[in-house]
C-alpha positions in Angstrom: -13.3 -13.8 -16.6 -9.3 -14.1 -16.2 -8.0 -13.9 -12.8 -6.2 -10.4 -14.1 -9.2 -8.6 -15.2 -11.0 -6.0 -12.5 -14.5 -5.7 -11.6 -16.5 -2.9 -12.9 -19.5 -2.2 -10.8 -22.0 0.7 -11.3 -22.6 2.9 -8.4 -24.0 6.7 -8.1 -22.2 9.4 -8.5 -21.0 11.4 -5.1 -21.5 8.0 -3.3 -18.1 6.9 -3.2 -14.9 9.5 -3.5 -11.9 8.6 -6.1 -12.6 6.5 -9.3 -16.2 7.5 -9.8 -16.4 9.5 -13.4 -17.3 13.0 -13.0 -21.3 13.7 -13.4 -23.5 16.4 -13.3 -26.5 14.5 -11.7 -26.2 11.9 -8.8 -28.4 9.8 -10.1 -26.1 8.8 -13.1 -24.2 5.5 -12.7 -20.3 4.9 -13.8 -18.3 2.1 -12.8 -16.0 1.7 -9.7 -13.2 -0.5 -10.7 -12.3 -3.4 -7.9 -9.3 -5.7 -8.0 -11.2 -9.4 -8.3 -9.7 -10.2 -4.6 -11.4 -11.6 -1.5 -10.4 -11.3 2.6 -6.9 -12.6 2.6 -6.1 -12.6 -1.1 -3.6 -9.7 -1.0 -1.1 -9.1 2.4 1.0 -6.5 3.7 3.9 -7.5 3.9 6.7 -4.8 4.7 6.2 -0.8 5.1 8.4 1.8 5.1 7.0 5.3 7.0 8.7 8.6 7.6 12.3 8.4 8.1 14.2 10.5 10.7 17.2 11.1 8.0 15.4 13.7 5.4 18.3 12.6 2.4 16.8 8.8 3.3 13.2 9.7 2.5 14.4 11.7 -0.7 16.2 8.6 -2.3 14.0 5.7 -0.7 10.7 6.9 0.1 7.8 5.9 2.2 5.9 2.8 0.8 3.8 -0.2 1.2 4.4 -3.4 0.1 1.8 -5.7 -0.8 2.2 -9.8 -1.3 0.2 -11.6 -3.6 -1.8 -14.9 -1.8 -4.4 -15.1 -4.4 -3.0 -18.2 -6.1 -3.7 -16.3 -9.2 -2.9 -12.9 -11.4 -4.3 -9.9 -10.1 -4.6 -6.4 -11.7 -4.5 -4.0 -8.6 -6.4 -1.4 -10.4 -9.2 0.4 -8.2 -7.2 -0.9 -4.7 -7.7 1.6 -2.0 -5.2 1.7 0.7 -6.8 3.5 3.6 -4.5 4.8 6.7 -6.3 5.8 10.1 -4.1 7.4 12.9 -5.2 5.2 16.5 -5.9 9.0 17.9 -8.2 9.7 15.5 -6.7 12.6 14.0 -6.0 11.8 10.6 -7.1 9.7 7.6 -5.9 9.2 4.3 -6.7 7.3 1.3 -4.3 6.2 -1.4 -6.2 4.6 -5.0 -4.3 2.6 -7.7 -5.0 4.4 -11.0 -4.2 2.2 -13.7 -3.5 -1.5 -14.1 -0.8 -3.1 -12.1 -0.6 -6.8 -12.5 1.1 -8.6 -10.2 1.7 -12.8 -10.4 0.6 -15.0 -7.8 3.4 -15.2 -5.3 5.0 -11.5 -6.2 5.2 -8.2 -4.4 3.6 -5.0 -5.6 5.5 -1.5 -3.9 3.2 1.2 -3.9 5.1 4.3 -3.0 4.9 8.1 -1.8 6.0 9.2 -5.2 4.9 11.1 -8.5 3.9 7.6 -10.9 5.8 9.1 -13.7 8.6 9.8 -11.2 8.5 7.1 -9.0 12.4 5.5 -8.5 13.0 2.3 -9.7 12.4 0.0 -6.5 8.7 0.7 -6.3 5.7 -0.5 -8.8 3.4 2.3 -8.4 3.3 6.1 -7.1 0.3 7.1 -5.4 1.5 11.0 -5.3 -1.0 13.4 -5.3 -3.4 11.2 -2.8 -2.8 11.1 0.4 -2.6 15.1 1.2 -3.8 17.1 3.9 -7.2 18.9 3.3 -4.3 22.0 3.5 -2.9 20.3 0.9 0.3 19.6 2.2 1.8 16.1 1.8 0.5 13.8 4.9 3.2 10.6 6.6 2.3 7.1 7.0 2.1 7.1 10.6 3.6 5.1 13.4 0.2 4.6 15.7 -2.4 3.9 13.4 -3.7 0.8 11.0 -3.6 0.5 7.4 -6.4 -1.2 5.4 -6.9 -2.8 2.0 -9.9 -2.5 0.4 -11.0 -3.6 -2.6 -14.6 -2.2 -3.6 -15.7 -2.0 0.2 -14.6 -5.3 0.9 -11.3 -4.9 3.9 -8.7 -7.5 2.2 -6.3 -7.0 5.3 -5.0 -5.0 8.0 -2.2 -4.3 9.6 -1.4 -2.0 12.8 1.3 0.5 12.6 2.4 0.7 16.6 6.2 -0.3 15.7 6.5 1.7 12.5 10.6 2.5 12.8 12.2 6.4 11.4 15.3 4.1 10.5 14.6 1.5 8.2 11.2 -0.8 7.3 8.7 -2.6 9.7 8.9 -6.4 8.4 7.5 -9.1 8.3 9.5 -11.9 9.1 7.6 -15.3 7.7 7.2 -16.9 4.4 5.6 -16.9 2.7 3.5 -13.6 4.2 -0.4 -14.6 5.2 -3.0 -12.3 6.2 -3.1 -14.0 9.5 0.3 -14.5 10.8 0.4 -10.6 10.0 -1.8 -9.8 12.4 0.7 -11.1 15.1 2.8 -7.8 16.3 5.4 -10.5 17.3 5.9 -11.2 13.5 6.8 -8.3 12.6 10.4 -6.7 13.5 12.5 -3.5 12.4 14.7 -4.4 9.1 17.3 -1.9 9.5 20.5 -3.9 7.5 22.3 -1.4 6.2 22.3 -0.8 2.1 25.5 -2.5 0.2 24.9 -0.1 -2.4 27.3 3.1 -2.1 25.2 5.2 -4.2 22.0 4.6 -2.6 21.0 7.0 1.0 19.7 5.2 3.8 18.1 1.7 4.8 16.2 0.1 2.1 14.4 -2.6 3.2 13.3 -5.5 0.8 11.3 -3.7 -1.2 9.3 -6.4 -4.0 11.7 -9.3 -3.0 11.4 -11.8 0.5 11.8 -10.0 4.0 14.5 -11.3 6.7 13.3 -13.9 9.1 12.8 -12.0 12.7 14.8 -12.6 15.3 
C-alpha cells in the first residue's frame, strides 16, 4: 500500500454517520474511508474562528489548518474534524469528501466554505457540514476542543480557550508536533496585519510556517 492511499474498512450501515453509503438494511456493509494516519501523524497547527469584522469573515473565512508529521504522503480523505464547545452545548462534525493529498512536511487548510467555491488560500471547503440541527451555519468556537479523527482513532487535539475575533490562534514552533501543541503557552494571537490592499482583514499563515510567539 502507498503511503497516499486511504483505508477502506467495512462497517454496518447506521453505525457511523457521514461516509457510510446509503442502505436499506443495517445489516449491509460499505466501506468507511480512513486517512492511513496514526496518534501524532497529522497536527493542528493554526485556526482561524469567527471574526468580530463580518467583511473579514466574508473574504478570509474560518478555517483549520492541519500540518503534516507523518514523514510520508497522506490522502486526507475520510478525516473527521470534530468540535465540542467546553459547556457542552454544541458539537459539530466536519468530513473530508474527496482526496486531498498533502506531502510530508506541508499544510492542508480546511475551510468554512462551499468546495467548489472555496477562495484560493484554503485546500478544502467543508460547507454544508457543520450546521445546526436548525440548519443554520454553526462557528468554530472560542471555549471548546477540536479533534482529529481518523476512523475512530483521535490523531490530535487542540483546545480552543484563546480562540481570537481578530486574526488566527498560532502556533508558534517548528516544525508543529502534536505535543508541543498541547502547551497553551505555544500558542499566541497572529494578528499582523495583511500587506495585500485588496484582501479584508488579518489573514494569518494559512498553508505556509506560523510566526515564532513572543
Amino acid at each position: 500500500m502507498y503511503a497516499h492511499e486511504p483505508v477502506r474498512r467495512g462497517l454496518h450501515i447506521g453505525g457511523v454517520v457521514g461516509l457510510l453509503l446509503a442502505g436499506g438494511c443495517g445489516r449491509e456493509q460499505a466501506d468507511e474511508i480512513c486517512p492511513p494516519v496514526g496518534v501524532g501523524d497529522l497536527v493542528v497547527s493554526e485556526i482561524r474562528g469567527s471574526q468580530a469584522d463580518a467583511n473579514s469573515n466574508l473574504d478570509q473565512g474560518q478555517w483549520i489548518e492541519l500540518y503534516n508529521a507523518s514523514g510520508g504522503e497522506v490522502d486526507l480523505h475520510g478525516l473527521h474534524l470534530r468540535f465540542v464547545r467546553l459547556d457542552g452545548s454544541g458539537e459539530g462534525r466536519v468530513i473530508v469528501r474527496r482526496s486531498l493529498v498533502v506531502a510530508a512536511g506541508d499544510r492542508a487548510v480546511l475551510s468554512f466554505f462551499g468546495d467548489d467555491v472555496r477562495p484560493v488560500h484554503t485546500d478544502y471547503g467543508w460547507f454544508p457540514d457543520f450546521l445546526t440541527s436548525s440548519g443554520t451555519a454553526q462557528s468554530i468556537h472560542g471555549s471548546g476542543v477540536i479533534d482529529v479523527v481518523a476512523c475512530d482513532l483521535r490523531i490530535d487535539r487542540v483546545r480552543t480557550d484563546g480562540l481570537p475575533t481578530a486574526g488566527t490562534w498560532a502556533l508558534g514552533v517548528e516544525p508543529p508536533d502534536a505535543t508541543t501543541n498541547d502547551d497553551p503557552a505555544a500558542w499566541c494571537v497572529d494578528a499582523t496585519d495583511d500587506a495585500d490592499p485588496t484582501t479584508i482583514g488579518l489573514p494569518g499563515t494559512p498553508g505556509a510556517s506560523n510566526p515564532p510567539c513572543p
